[in-house]
VOZA-80457 format. One record per residue: x, y, z of N, C-alpha, C in turn. Coordinates in steps of 0.001 Angstrom, whole numbers, plus 500000, padded with zeros to 6 digits. Example, Ala and Ser with C-alpha at 12.3 -4.5 7.8 and 13.67 -1.06 7.14 Angstrom:
2
n.px|n.py|n.pz|ca.px|ca.py|ca.pz|c.px|c.py|c.pz
513190|494310|507800|512300|495500|507800|513200|496700|507800
512850|497750|507080|513670|498940|507140|512900|500030|507870
This chain:
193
n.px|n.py|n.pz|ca.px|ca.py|ca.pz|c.px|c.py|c.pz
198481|092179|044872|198253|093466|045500|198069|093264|047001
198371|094419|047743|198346|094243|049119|197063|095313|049623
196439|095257|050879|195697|095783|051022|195561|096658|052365
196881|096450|053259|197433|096950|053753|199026|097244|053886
199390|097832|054715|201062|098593|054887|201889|097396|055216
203327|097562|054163|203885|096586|054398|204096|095194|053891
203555|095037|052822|202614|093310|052104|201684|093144|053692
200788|093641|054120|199704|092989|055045|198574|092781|054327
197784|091832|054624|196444|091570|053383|196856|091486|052206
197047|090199|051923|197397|089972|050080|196144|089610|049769
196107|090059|048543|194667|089912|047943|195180|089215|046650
194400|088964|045267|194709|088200|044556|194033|088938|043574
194431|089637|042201|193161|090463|040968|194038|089689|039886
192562|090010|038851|193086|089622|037478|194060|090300|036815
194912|089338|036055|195597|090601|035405|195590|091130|034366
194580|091047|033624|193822|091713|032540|193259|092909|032887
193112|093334|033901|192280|094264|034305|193256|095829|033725
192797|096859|033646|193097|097748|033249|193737|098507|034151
194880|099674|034223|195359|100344|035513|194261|101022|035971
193260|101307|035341|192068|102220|035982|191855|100976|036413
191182|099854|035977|190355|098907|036585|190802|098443|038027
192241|098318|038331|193056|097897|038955|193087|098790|040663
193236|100112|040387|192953|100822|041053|192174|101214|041646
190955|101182|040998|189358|100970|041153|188922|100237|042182
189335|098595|041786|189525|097371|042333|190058|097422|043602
191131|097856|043348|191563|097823|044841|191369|098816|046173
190848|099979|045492|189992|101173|046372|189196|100804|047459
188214|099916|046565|186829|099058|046718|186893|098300|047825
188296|097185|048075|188672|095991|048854|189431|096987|049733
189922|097979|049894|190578|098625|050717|189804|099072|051723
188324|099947|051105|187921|100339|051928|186232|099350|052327
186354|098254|052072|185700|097239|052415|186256|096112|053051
187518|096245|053595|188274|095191|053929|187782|094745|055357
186639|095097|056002|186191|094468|057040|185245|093263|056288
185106|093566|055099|183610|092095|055094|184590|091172|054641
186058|091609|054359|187131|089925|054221|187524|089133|055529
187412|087646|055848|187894|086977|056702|189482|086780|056921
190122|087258|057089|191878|087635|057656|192333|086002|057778
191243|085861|059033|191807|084623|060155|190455|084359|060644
190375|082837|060904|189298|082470|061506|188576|082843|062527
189011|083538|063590|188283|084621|063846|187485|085823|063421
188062|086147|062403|187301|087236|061951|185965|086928|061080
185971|085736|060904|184215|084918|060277|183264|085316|061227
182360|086219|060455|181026|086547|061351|180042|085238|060873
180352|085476|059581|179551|084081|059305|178267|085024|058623
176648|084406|058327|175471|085016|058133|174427|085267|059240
174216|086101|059327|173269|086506|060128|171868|085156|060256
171650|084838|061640|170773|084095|061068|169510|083634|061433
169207|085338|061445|167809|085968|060868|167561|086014|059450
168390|085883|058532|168632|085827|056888|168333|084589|056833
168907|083983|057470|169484|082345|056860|170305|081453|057805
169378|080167|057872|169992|079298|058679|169926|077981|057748
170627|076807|058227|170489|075703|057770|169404|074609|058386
168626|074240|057948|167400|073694|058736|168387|071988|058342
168086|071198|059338|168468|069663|059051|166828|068968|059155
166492|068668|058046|164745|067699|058142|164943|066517|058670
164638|065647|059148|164469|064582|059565|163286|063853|058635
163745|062382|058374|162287|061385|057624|161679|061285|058851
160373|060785|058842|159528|060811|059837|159766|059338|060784
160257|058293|060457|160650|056914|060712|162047|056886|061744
162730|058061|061729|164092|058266|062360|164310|058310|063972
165100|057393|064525|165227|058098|066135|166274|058808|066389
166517|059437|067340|168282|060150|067582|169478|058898|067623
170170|059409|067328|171141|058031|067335|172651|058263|068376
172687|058086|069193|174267|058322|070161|174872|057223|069818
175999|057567|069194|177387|056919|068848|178661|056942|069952
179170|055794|070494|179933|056036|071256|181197|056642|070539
182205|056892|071315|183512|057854|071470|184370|057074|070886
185473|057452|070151|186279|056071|069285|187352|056438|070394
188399|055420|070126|189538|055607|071419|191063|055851|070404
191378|056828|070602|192674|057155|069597|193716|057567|070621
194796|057319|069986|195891|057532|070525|196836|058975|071049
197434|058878|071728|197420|060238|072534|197803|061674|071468
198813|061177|070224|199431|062211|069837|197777|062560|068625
197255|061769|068245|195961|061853|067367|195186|062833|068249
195326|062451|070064|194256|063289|070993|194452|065108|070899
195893|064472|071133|196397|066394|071319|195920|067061|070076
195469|066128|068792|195703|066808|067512|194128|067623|067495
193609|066648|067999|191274|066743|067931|191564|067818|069158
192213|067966|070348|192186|068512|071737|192536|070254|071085
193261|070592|070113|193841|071531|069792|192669|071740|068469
192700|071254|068069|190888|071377|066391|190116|071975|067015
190042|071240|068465|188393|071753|069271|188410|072798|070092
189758|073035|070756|190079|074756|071389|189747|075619|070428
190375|075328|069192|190537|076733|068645|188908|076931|067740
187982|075871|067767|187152|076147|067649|186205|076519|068372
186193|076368|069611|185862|076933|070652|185788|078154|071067
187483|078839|070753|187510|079988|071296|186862|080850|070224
186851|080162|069029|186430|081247|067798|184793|081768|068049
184248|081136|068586|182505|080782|068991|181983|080150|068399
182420|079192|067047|181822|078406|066017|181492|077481|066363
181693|076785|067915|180982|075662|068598|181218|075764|069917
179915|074990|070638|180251|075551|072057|179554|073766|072901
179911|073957|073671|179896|073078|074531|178245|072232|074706
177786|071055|075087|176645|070774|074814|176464|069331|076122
176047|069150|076829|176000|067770|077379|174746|066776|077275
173736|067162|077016|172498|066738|076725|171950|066559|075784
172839|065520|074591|172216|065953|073339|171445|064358|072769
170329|064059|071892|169905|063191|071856|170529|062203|070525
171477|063178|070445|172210|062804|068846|173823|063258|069300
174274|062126|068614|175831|062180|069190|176525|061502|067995
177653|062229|067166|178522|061474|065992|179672|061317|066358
180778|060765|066494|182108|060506|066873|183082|061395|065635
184138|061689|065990|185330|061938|065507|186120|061041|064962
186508|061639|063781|187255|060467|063075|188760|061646|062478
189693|061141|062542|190709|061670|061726|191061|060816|060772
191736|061838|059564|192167|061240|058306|193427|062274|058538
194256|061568|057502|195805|061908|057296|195638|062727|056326
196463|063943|056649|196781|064853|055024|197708|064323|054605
197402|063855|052925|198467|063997|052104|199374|064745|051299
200617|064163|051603|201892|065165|051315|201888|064825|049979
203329|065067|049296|204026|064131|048367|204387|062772|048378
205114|062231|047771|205471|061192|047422|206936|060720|047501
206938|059245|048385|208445|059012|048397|208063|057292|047922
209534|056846|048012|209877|055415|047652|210298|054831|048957
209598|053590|049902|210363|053162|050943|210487|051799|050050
210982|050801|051251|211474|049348|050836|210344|048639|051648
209716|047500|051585|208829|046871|052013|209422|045793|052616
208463|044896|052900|209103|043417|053755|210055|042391|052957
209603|042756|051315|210185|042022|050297|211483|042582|049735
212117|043581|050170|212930|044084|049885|212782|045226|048375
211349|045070|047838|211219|046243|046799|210562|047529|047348
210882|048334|045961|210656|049838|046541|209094|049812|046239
208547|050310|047099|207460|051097|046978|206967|052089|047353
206084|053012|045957|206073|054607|046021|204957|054534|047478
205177|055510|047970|204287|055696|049437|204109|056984|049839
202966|057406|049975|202214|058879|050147|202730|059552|051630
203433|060501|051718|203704|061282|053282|202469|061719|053828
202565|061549|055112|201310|061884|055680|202011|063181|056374
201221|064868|056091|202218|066235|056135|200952|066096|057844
199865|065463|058346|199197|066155|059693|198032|065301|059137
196936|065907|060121|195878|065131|060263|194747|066322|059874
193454|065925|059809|192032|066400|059269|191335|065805|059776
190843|066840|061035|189412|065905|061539|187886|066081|060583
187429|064854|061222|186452|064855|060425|185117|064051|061461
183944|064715|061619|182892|064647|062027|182212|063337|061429
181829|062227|061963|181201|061147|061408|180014|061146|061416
178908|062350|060035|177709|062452|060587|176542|061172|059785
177335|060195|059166|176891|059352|058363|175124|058513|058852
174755|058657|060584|174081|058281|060898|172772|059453|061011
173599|060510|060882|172490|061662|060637|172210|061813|059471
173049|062025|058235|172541|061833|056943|171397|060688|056645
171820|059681|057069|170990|058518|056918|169200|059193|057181
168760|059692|057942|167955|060441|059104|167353|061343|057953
168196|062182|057804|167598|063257|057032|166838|063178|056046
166462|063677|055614|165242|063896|054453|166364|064358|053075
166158|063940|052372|167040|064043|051203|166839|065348|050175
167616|066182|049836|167296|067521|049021|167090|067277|047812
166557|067305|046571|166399|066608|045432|166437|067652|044218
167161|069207|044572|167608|070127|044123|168707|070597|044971
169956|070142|044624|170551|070297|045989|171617|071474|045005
172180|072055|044105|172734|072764|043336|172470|072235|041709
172668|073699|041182|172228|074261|039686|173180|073469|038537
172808|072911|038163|173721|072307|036703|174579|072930|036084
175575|072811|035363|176365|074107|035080|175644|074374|033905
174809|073763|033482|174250|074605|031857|173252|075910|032435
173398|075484|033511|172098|076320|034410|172936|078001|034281
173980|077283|035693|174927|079217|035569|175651|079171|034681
175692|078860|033188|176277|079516|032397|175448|080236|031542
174105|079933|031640|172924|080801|031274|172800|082358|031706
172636|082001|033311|172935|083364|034263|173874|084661|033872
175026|083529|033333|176672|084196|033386|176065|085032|032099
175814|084910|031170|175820|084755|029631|175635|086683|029613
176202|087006|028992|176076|088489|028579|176545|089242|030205
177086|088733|030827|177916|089623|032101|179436|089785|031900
179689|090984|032504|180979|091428|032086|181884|090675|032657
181550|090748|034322|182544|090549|035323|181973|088968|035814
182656|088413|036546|182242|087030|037616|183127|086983|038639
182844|087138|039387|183054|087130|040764|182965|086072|041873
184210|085582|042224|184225|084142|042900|184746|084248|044341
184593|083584|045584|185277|083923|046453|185701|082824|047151
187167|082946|047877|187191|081331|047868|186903|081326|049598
186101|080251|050042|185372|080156|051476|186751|079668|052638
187121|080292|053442|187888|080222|054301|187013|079716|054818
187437|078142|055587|186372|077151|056482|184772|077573|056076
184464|077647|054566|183882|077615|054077|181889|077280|054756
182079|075942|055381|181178|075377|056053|180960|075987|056928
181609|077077|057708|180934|077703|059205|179904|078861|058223
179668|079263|057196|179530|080325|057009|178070|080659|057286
177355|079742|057357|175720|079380|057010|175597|078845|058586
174963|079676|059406|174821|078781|060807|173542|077869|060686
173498|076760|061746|172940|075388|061265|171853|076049|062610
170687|076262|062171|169169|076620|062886|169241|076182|064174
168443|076754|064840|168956|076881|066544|167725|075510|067125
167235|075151|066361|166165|073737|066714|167435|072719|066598
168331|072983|065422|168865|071803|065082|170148|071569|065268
170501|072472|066311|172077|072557|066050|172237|071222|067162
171461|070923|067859|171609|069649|068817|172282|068301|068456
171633|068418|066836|172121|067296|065983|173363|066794|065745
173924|068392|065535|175578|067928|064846|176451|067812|066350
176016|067380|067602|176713|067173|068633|178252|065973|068069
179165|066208|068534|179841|065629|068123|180790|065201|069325
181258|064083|069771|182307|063623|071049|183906|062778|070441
């Protein structure tokens, strides 16, 4: 189903649902279609006077600055273009004074699968690399932190919850991780270079 003119806004419903249900359904998302994220811009994210993410620290911990890894130019343009467009979105902003510093690391997305020839002259199957995925190295801040020891519900847990409900309702998190802003004491932490 579409949710605007044209196929604009594809949305995704069950298809069990009934033509009343269906219609219903899509009324609902039509005329609620501001609380859906389009494009990464349009993430307001949570208010966060509701809810922030607190990072604890063990009491034994110092800040830790990690120097800058040195990557190669076409890897640069790749982090140089990750970090504009996160930038312009407002989901991170600029910082020079921070007592905690994690480096950047990229990993390769994997594609499919091909067969090259090796040094030995046999084939071997070998994974396409389709771009890159940055990734924040906060391994020295985890270390730091204070450990959660209820960190999510067992599934015997929400299938208890679920048990005698009609409907379930799932949503899938577009950059999922911005959604919860990280507490304004602590956002110093996740400095990243």
């Amino acid at each position: 189903a579409f949710l605007g003119d044209n196929g604009k806004w594809p949305v995704i419903i069950a298809k069990d649902l009934s033509p009343n249900e269906k219609t219903d359904l899509i009324n609902v998302l039509k005329n609620q279609k501001k609380a859906i994220a389009w494009k990464l811009t349009d993430i307001k994210g949570i208010d966060p006077e509701f809810c922030s993410h607190k990072i604890l620290l063990e009491e034994d911990y110092s800040p830790k600055v990690q120097s800058q890894t040195r990557v190669n130019p076409k890897i640069h343009d790749v982090i140089k273009k990750e970090v504009e467009k996160l930038l312009d979105t407002g989901l991170i902003y600029p910082i020079s004074d921070s007592p905690w510093v994690s480096p950047i690391h990229y990993v390769p997305k994997k594609g499919g699968m091909t067969v090259i020839k090796n040094d030995e002259n046999e084939l071997v199957p070998t994974r396409l690399v389709t771009g890159w995925r940055i990734c924040i190295d906060y391994r020295k801040l985890n270390e730091a932190t204070r450990k959660d020891h209820f960190p999510i519900p067992f599934m015997d847990q929400m299938l208890e919850r679920l048990a005698g409900n009609e409907y379930y309702c799932f949503l899938d998190g577009f950059f999922g991780y911005f959604q919860i802003p990280i507490d304004l004491k602590d956002q110093e932490k996740t400095t990243f270079t």
